[in-house]
SEDREN-976654 format. One line per field, with one value per residue (C-alpha): residue number from 1; residue in one letter; x, z, y. Coordinates in Angstrom, 3 decimals, decimal comma. Each point is the difference from the previous one (the first is absolute). Example, Ala and Ser with C-alpha at 12.3 -4.5 7.8 and 13.67 -1.06 7.14 Angstrom:
2
resi = (1_2)
resn = (A_S)
u = (12,300_1,370)
w = (7,800_-0,660)
v = (-4,500_3,440)
# end
This chain:
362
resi = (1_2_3_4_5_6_7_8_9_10_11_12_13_14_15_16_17_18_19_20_21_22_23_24_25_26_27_28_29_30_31_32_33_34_35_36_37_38_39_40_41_42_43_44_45_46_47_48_49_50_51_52_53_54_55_56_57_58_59_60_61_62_63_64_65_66_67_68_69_70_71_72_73_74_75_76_77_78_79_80_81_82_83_84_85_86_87_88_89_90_91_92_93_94_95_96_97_98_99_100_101_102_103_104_105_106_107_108_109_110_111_112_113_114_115_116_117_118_119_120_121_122_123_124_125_126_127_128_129_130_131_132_133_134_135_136_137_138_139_140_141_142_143_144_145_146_147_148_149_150_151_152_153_154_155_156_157_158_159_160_161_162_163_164_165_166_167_168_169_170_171_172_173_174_175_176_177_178_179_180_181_182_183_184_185_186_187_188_189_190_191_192_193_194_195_196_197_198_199_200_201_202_203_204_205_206_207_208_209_210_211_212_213_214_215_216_217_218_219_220_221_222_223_224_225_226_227_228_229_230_231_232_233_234_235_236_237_238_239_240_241_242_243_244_245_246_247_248_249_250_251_252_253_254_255_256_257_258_259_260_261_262_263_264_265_266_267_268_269_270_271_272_273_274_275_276_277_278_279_280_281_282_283_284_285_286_287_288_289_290_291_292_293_294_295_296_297_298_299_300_301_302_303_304_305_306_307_308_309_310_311_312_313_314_315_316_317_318_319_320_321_322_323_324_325_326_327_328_329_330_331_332_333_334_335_336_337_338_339_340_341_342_343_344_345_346_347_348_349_350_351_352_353_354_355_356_357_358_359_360_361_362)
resn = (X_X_X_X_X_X_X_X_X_X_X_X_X_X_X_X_X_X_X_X_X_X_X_X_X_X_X_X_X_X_X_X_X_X_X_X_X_X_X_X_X_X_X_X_X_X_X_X_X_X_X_X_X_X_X_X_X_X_X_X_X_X_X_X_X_X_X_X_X_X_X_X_X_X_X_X_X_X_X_X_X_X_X_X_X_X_X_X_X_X_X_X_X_X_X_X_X_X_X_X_X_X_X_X_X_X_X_X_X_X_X_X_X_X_X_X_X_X_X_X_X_X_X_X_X_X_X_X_X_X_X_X_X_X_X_X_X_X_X_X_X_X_X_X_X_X_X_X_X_X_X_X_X_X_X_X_X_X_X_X_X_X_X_X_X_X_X_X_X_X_X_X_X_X_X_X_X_X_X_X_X_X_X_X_X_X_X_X_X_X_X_X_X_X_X_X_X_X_X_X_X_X_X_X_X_X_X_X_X_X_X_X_X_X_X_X_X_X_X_X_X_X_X_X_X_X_X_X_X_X_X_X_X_X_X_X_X_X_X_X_X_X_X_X_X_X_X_X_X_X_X_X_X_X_X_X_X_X_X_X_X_X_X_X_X_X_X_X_X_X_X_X_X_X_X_X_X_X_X_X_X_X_X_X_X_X_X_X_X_X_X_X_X_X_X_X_X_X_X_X_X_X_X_X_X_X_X_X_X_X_X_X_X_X_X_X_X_X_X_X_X_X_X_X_X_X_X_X_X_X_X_X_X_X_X_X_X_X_X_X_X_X_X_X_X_X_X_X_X_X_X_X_X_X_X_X_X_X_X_X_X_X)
u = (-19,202_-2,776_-1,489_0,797_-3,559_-1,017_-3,131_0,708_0,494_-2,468_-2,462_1,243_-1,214_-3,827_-2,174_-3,156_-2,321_-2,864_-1,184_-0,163_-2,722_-1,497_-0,956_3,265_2,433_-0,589_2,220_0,263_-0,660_-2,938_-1,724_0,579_-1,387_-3,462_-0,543_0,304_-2,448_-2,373_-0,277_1,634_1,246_1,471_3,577_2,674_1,862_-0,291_4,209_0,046_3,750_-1,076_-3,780_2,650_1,512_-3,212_-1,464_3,016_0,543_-3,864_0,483_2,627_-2,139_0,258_-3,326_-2,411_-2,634_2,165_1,421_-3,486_-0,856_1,985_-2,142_-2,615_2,353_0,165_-3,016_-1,725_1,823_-1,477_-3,901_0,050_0,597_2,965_1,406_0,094_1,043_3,097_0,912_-0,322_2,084_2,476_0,755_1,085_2,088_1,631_0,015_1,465_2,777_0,755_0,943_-3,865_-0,880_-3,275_-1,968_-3,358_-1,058_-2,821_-2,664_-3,146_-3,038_-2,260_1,974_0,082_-4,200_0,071_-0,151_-3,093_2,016_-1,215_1,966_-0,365_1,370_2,624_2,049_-0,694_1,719_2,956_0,118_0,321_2,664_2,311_-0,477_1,240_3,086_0,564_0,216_1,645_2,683_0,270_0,337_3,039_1,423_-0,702_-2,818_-2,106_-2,825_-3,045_-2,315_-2,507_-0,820_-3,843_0,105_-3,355_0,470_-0,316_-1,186_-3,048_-2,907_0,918_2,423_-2,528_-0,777_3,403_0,820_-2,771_1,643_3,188_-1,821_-1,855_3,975_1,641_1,017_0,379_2,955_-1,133_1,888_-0,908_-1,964_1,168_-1,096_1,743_-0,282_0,657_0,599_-1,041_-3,492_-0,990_1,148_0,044_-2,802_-2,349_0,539_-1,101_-2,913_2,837_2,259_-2,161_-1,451_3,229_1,047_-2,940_0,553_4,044_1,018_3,356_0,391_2,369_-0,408_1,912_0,437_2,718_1,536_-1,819_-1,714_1,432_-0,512_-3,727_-0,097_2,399_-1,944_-3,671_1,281_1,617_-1,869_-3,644_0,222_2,036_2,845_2,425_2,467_0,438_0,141_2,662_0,046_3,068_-1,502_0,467_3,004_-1,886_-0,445_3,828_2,467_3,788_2,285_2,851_2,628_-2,702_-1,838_-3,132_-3,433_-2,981_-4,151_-2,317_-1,180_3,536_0,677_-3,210_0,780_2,842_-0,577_-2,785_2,072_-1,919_1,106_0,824_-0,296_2,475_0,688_3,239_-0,183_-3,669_0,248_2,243_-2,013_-3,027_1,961_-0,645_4,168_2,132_2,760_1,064_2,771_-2,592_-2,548_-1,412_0,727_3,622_-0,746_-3,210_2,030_2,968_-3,302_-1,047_-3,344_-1,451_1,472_-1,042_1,341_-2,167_-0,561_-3,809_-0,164_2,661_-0,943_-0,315_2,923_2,107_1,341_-0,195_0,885_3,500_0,247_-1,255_2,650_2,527_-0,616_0,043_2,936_1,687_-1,746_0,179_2,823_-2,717_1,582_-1,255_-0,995_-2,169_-1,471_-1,063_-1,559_-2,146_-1,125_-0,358_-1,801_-2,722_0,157_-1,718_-2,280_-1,306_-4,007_1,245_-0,670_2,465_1,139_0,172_1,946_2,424_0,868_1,110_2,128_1,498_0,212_0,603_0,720_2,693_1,672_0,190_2,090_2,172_1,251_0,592_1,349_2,458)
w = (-26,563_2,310_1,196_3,418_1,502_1,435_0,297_-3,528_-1,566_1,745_-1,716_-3,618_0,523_-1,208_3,242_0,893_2,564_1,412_3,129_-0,549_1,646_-2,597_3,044_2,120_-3,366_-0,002_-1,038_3,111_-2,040_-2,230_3,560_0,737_-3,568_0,134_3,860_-1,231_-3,314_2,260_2,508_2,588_3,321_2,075_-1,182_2,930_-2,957_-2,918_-0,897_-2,016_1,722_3,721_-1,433_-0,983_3,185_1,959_-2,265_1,216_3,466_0,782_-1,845_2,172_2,618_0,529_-0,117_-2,949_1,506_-0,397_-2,759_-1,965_1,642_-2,376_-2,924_0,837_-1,376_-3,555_-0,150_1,190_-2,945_-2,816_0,047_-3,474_-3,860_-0,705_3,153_-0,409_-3,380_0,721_3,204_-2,356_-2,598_2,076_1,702_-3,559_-0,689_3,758_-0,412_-3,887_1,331_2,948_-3,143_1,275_-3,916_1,672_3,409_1,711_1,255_2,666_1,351_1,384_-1,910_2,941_1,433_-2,715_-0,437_2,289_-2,346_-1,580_-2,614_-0,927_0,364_-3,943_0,088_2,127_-1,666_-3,667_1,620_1,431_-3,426_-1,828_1,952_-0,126_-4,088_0,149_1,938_-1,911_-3,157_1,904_0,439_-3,156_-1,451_2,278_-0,787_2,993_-0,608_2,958_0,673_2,653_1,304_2,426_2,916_1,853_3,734_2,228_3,494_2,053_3,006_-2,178_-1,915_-3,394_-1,068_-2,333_-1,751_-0,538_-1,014_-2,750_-1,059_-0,485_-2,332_-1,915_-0,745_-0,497_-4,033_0,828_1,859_3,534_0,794_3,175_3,138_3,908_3,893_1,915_2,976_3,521_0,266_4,306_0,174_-3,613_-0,903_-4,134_0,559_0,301_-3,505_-1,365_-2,564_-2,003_0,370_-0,989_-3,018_-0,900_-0,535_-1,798_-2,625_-0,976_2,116_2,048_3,245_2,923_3,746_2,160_2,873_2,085_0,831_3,128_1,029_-0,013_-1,047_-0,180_-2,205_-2,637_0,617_-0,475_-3,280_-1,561_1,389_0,101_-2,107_-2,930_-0,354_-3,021_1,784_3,869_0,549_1,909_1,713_2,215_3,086_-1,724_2,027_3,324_-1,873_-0,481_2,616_-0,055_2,271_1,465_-2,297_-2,816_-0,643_-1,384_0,281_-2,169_1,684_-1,977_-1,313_-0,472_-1,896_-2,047_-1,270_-1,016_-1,849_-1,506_-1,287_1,544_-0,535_2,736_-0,531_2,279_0,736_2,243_0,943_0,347_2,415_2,217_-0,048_1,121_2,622_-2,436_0,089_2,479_-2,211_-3,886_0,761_2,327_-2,741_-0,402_-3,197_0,030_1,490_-2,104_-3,293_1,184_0,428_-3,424_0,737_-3,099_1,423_-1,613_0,879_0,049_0,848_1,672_0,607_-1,485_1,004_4,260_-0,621_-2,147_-1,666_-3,873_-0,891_-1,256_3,581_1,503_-2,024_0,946_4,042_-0,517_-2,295_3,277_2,216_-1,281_-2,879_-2,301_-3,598_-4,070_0,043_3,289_-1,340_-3,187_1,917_1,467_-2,377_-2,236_3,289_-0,415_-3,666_0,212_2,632_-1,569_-0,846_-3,972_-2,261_-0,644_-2,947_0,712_3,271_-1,983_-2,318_2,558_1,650_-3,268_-2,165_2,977_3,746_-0,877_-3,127_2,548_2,451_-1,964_-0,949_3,527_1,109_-2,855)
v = (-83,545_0,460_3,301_1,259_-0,399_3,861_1,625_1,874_-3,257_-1,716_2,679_-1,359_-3,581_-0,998_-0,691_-1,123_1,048_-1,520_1,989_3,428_1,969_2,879_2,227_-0,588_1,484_3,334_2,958_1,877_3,056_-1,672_-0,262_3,759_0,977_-2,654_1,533_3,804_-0,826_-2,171_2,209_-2,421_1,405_-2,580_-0,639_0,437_2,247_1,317_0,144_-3,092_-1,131_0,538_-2,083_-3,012_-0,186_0,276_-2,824_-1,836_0,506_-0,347_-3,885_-0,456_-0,619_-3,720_-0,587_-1,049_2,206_2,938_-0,215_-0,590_3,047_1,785_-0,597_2,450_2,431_-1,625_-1,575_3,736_1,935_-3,141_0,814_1,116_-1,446_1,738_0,098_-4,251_0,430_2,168_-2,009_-3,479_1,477_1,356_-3,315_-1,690_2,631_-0,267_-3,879_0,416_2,190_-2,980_-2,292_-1,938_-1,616_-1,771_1,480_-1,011_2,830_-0,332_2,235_-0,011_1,184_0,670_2,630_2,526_0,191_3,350_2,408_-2,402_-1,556_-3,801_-3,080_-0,380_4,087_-0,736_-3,024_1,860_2,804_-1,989_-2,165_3,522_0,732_-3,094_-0,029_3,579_-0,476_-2,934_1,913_2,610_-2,582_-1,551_3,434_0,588_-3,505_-1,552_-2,994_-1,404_-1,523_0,758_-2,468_0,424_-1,335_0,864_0,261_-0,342_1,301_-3,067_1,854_0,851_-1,811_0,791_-3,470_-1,479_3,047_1,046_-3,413_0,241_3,425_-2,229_-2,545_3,037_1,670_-2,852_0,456_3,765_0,166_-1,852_-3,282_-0,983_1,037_0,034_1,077_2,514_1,674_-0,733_-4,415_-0,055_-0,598_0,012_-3,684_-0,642_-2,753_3,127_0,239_-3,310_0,949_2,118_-2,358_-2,779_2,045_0,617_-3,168_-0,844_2,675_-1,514_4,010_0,059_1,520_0,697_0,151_2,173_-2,420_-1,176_3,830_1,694_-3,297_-3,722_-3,496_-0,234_2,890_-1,622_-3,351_1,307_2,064_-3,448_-2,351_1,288_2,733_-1,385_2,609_0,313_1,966_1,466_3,826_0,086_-3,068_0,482_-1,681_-3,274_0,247_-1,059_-3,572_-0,576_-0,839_0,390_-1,905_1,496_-1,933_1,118_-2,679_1,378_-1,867_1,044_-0,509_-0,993_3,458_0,711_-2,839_0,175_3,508_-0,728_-3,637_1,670_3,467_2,231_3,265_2,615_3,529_1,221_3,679_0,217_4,058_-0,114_-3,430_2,128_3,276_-2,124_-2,835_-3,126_0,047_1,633_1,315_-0,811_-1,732_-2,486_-0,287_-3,897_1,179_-1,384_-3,442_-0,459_0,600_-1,587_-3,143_1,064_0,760_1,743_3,277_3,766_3,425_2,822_3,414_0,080_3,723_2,164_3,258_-1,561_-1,946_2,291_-2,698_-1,503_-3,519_0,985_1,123_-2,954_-1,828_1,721_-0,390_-3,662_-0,078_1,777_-1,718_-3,978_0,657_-0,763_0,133_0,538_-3,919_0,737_2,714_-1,492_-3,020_2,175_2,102_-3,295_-1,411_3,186_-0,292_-3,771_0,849_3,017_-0,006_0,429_-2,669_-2,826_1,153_3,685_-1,322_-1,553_2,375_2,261_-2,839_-0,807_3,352_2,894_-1,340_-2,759_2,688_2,238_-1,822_-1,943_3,760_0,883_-3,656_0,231)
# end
């Protein structure tokens, strides 16, 4: 007999996440405790429930501008080693206790170097940290698995050089490398040296594209850039048309994507917070997996957001009646477009994610 799908049992099933921002899942309180050791002075609060909500409500802006705003919070109260190596273990703990068994968890080297830590200083310190928590958790029963994922700022000059930090951590824990940042005005194709040197070295890497800026985005990241997967990439949407019986009609970009299984890292609650999608129950999320586009649910940032992946489950199981089956094709879906090995992939398809369900599908 299958298991009534809720949030609680949502939280037993094995998930996989593959856009999580390192600086954007912070324990309200863990921000209160790094400001008061670093000296910090610029948090709104310093009572760690009234902090959450702030986080929150400022996200809820509607505006990508905004809501990246909130970051200089986090970001501010990371300067030092063991403030990353806390913050990195503390997210595979959070993610652990989610039911995640496999996360990418992104960040951003270049903005941690305040406090004159290296590049080199700074991913040692936020390997550290996601070895502890994983031991943490396999101590407490609960096994996962951290990659990482290296950010450069795409507003900034820094993409090659971040991409060669990628290629240097590659066998310790670093799977991949991506841009961030704001998408208007900063176009991926000003990125081409890493991305070209990162193809020349066999390295993986994403592209946020296609959420606060449209079609050409998603195009130059594909097309010129040579993307494995699409940050985001909601605005794919502006390339399919639906008729009013429902007759849907793919573009060419649309059509592309999904021929060539492109994989979207979608983040319903964060898509809303930031305009990309008016309303969960709205999300292109429902027609593009209805389409079966290689569709992924993720959290982006969990602290803005206040959301985990069991949560964003369980507002599209309310949302588009999405049952266990749905839910294991898209964790399977993020499983096989993880930057993990074949094998590696695999065995967590085979010996964890598809266990798991067939327990809760009955």
């Amino acid at each position: 007999m299958s298991t009534p799908v809720t949030l609680e049992s949502i939280r037993t099933a094995p998930k996989v996440l593959l856009h999580d921002h390192l600086d954007g899942g912070l324990r309200p309180q863990t921000v209160i405790d790094l400001a008061r050791e670093s000296g910090y002075d610029a948090l709104p609060t310093h009572d760690a429930e009234e902090l959450g909500v702030w986080f929150r409500d400022a996200a809820d802006s509607g505006s990508l501008e905004r809501y990246l705003e909130t970051f200089a919070h986090t970001v501010g109260v990371m300067q030092t080693r063991e403030a990353l190596v806390r913050v990195a273990a503390e997210a595979v703990e959070d993610l652990a206790a989610d039911g995640v068994v496999y996360a990418e968890v992104r960040y951003a080297p270049e903005l941690f170097t305040e406090g004159g830590l290296t590049l080199d200083q700074i991913v040692q310190a936020v390997e550290e940290g996601y070895r502890l928590g994983e031991r943490r958790c396999a101590e407490a029963g609960r096994k996962i698995r951290i990659g990482t994922l290296l950010c450069a700022m795409r507003q900034n000059a820094r993409s090659l050089e971040i991409a060669e930090l990628t290629v240097r951590y590659r066998d310790a824990g670093v799977v991949g490398f991506d841009i961030a940042g704001p998408e208007a005005g900063f176009p991926p194709t000003r990125n081409l040296d890493a991305f070209e040197y990162l193809r020349q070295q066999n390295a993986h890497f994403t592209i946020h594209a296609g959420e606060a800026f449209g079609l050409p985005s998603i195009w130059e990241a594909i097309q010129h850039c040579g993307a494995e997967r699409l940050g985001h990439g909601v605005r794919i949407m502006d390339d399919i048309k639906v008729d009013e019986d429902g007759t849907v009609h793919l573009g060419r970009l649309a059509g592309y994507v999904r021929d060539r299984r492109i994989p979207l890292e979608m983040c319903p609650s964060s898509n809303v917070q930031t305009g990309a999608a008016t309303s969960i129950a709205e999300h292109p999320i429902g027609l593009l997996a209805k389409l079966r586009f290689r569709v992924t649910v993720n959290t982006d940032n969990r602290l803005m957001s206040n959301c985990t992946v069991s949560g964003e489950f369980a507002a599209l199981h309310e949302a588009f009646g999405y049952d266990w089956a749905d839910m294991q094709w898209f964790t399977v879906n993020a499983m096989k477009s993880s930057f993990l090995g074949f094998d590696e992939r695999l065995a967590l398809i085979n010996d964890v994610i598809k266990p798991g369900y067939a327990e809760l599908i009955g």
